[in-house]
N, C-alpha and C positions, 0 to 999 in steps of 0.2 A: 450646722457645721461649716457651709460654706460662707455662709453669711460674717461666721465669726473671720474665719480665717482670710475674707477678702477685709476685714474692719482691720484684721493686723497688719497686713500689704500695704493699705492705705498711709497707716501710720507710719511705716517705714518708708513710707516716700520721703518723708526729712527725717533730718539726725535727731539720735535721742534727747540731744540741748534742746532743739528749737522748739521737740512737741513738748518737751516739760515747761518750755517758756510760755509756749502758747497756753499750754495746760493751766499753766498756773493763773496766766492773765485774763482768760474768760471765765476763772473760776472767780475772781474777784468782782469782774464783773456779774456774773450770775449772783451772786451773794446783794450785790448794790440793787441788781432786778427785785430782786427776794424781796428785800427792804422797802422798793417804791411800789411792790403790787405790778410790777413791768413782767413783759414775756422776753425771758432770755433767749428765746430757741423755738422758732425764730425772733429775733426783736425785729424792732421797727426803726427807719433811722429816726425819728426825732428822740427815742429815747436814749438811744446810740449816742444822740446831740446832748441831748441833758446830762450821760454820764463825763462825757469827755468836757464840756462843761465845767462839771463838777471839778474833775482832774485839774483843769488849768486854774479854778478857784484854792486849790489846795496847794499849788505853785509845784506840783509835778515836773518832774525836767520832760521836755521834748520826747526823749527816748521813751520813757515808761509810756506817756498816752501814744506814740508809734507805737510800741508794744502791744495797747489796747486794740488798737484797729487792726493790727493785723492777726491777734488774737482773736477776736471778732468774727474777722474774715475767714478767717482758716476754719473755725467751729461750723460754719454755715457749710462751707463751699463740702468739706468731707460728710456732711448732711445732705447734701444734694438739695439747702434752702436758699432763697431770694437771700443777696448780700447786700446786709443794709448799710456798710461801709463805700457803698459806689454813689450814694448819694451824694449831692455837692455839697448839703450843709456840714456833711463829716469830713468829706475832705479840706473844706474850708478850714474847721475846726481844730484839724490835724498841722496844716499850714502854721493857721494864726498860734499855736503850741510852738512850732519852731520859730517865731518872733517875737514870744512873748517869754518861754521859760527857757528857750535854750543857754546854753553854760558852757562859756568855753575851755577848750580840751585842755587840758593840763597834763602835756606831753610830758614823759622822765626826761631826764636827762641822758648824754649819750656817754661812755668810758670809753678809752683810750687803748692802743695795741699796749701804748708802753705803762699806763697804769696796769695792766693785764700782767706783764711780764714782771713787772715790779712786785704784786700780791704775788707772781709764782715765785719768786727767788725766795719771798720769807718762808716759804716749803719747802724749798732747793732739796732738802736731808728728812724729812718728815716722811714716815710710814704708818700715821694716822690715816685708820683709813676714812673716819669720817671726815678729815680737811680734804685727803685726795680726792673723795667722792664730791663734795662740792668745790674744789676747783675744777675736776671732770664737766660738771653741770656747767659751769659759767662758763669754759672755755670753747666746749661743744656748741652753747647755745651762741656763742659768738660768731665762729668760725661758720657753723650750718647756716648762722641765722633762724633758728629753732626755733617757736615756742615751746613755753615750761613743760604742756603737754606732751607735745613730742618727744622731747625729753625722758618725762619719766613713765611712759609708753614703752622705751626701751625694751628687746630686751637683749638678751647678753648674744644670740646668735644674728641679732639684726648687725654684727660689727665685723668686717672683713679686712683684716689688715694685710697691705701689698708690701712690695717693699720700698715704695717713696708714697704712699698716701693710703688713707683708710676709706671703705666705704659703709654708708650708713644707709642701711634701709626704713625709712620711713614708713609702717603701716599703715596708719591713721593720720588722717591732716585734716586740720580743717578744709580748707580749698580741695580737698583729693573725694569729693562725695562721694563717689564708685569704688571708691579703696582699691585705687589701680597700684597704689603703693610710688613712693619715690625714692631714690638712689641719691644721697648727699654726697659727695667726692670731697674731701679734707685734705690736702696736701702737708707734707712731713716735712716741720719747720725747724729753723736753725738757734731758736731761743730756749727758754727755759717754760716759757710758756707755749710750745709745741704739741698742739690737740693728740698728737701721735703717741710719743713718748708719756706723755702725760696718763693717755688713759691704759697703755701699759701697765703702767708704775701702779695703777689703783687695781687695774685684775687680778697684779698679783699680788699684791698686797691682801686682797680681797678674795683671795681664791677663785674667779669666776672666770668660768670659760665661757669660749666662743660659741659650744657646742650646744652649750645648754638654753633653754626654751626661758628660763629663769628671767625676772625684770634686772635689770643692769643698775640702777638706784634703786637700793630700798630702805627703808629706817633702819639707826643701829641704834647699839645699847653701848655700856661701857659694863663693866665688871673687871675690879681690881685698878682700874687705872687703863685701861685695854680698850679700845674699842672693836666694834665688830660687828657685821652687816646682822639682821634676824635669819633665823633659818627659814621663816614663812615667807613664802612666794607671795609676797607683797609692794607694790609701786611705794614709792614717797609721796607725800600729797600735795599738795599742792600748798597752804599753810605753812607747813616744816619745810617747803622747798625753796617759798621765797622768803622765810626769815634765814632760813641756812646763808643763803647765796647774798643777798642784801647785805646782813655782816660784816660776810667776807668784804664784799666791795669797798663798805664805808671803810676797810684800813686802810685803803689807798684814794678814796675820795670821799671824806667825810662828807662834804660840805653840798653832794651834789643831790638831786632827788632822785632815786633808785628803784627799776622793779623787776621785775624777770624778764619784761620787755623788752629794758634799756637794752640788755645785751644783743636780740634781734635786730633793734633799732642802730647799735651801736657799729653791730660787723658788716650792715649793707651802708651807715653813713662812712666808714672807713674807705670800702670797696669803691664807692659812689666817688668820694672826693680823691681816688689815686688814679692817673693817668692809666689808658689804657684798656682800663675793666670798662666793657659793652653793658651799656642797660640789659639789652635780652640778657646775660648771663647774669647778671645779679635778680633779675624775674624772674627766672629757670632756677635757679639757687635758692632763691628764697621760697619758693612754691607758692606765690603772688599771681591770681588769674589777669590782674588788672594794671596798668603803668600806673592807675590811681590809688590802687592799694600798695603799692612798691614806692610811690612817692610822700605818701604820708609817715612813711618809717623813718625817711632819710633828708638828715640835717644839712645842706651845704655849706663847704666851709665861706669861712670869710672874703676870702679872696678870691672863689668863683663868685661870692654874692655882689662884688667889686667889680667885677670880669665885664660885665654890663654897662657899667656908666662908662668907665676906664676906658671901651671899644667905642664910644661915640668921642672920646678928641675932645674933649672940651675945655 
């Protein structure tokens, strides 16, 4: 009994993603063991070496054989066995992966305050509540700087409205490991695309109070022409949420590459390139542990990329 219940402890030391990543990734390995007659558990590094080997012979990207070792790693160490990822021939192997298969990122694109404002005007009079529910999503996920998760994490009493700005309780974050929880602050704007007014407009459209425990987006249906949230206390998923919202975008920027990111990416490059907003407050805002994780979001505009040659005179 204890034994079990310290093996659960264990596994809650990381979030549920990473043990299902790891899960899944020394399950693949164990299977390749299977196949060569190799001991998975504990292996050895050389064969540790031949699989990861193998991986960069199949043109694996960097990430997946990262994956490997530290799948790996992680099986042994919650074993209490020798970890045969500390070897130099694995870490070598792990190296020469990031100079042989790696692929570079193919960031979205970023959207605009005033394309934002533009997609709300074509709603200006709309009491659909599926449009209002995904212009909710987009313009939240801008303003917070969100991801999709947090989003549709929601639920309807996480939402405090003041009377010049709203507060969002963020339960779960990625970066928030301890689920200490975080407070988004949204300030009540003067346009048509105003996060304030806007997510008004869909509660009551949508029936949904503040009070209630209920998810804040969740799938509808149409009947008769109508649309309307489900009765079942269910999140949107993640699929239905970025074809929803991507849609919406391309009417006001066909042409750009688009994903639920763009929008986090979009409301700290906005933030970033206007006078006067502090980096800490755009790291505090975005829920960003690192200046290296707050700087890979954000695009500088042209003219600070200018700002640099410009200040040498030449």
């Amino acid at each position: 009994m204890v034994a079990s219940k310290m093996s659960s402890y264990i596994l809650q030391s990381k979030a549920d993603s990473t043990v299902n990543k790891y899960s899944g990734s020394f399950a693949q390995f164990q299977a390749y063991c299977e196949a060569k007659g190799f001991s998975a558990k504990p292996a050895s590094a050389i064969h540790v070496a031949v699989y990861l080997t193998d991986l960069i012979d199949q043109g694996k990207t960097d990430h997946v054989i990262a994956s490997a070792v530290y799948a790996i790693k992680w099986a042994h160490k919650i074993n209490v066995l020798l970890d045969p990822t500390d070897s130099y021939i694995v870490k070598s192997l792990l190296e020469a992966s990031k100079r042989l298969n790696s692929k570079p990122v193919q960031k979205k694109d970023v959207v605009s305050s005033a394309m934002l404002q533009e997609l709300c005007s074509m709603y200006e009079h709309s009491t659909d509540v599926v449009d209002l529910r995904d212009l909710c999503m987009i313009i939240l996920s801008f303003a917070g700087f969100m991801r999709f998760n947090e989003v549709s994490n929601l639920q309807c009493c996480d939402i405090q409205f003041n009377s010049d700005h709203i507060v969002i309780k963020i339960r779960h974050s990625k970066t928030d490991v301890y689920r200490q929880g975080n407070d988004v602050y949204i300030a009540k704007g003067d346009t048509l695309a105003c996060p304030y007014t806007l997510l008004q407009r869909y509660m009551s459209v949508a029936e949904l109070s503040v009070v209630s425990e209920g998810f804040l987006f969740k799938p509808a249906f149409r009947s008769k022409g109508k649309a309307a949230l489900i009765k079942k206390n269910k999140q949107l998923s993640y699929s239905r949420g970025h074809e929803c919202i991507v849609k919406k975008l391309k009417l006001v920027a066909p042409d750009l590459k688009l994903g639920t990111h763009s929008l986090r990416a979009s409301g700290a490059t906005v933030a970033a390139n206007t006078p006067g907003v502090s980096d800490r407050c755009i790291k505090r805002h975005g829920r960003w542990k690192t200046d290296l994780a707050k700087d890979g979001y954000i695009d500088d505009s042209r003219d600070k990329k200018l700002f640099i040659t410009k200040a040498l005179k030449l």
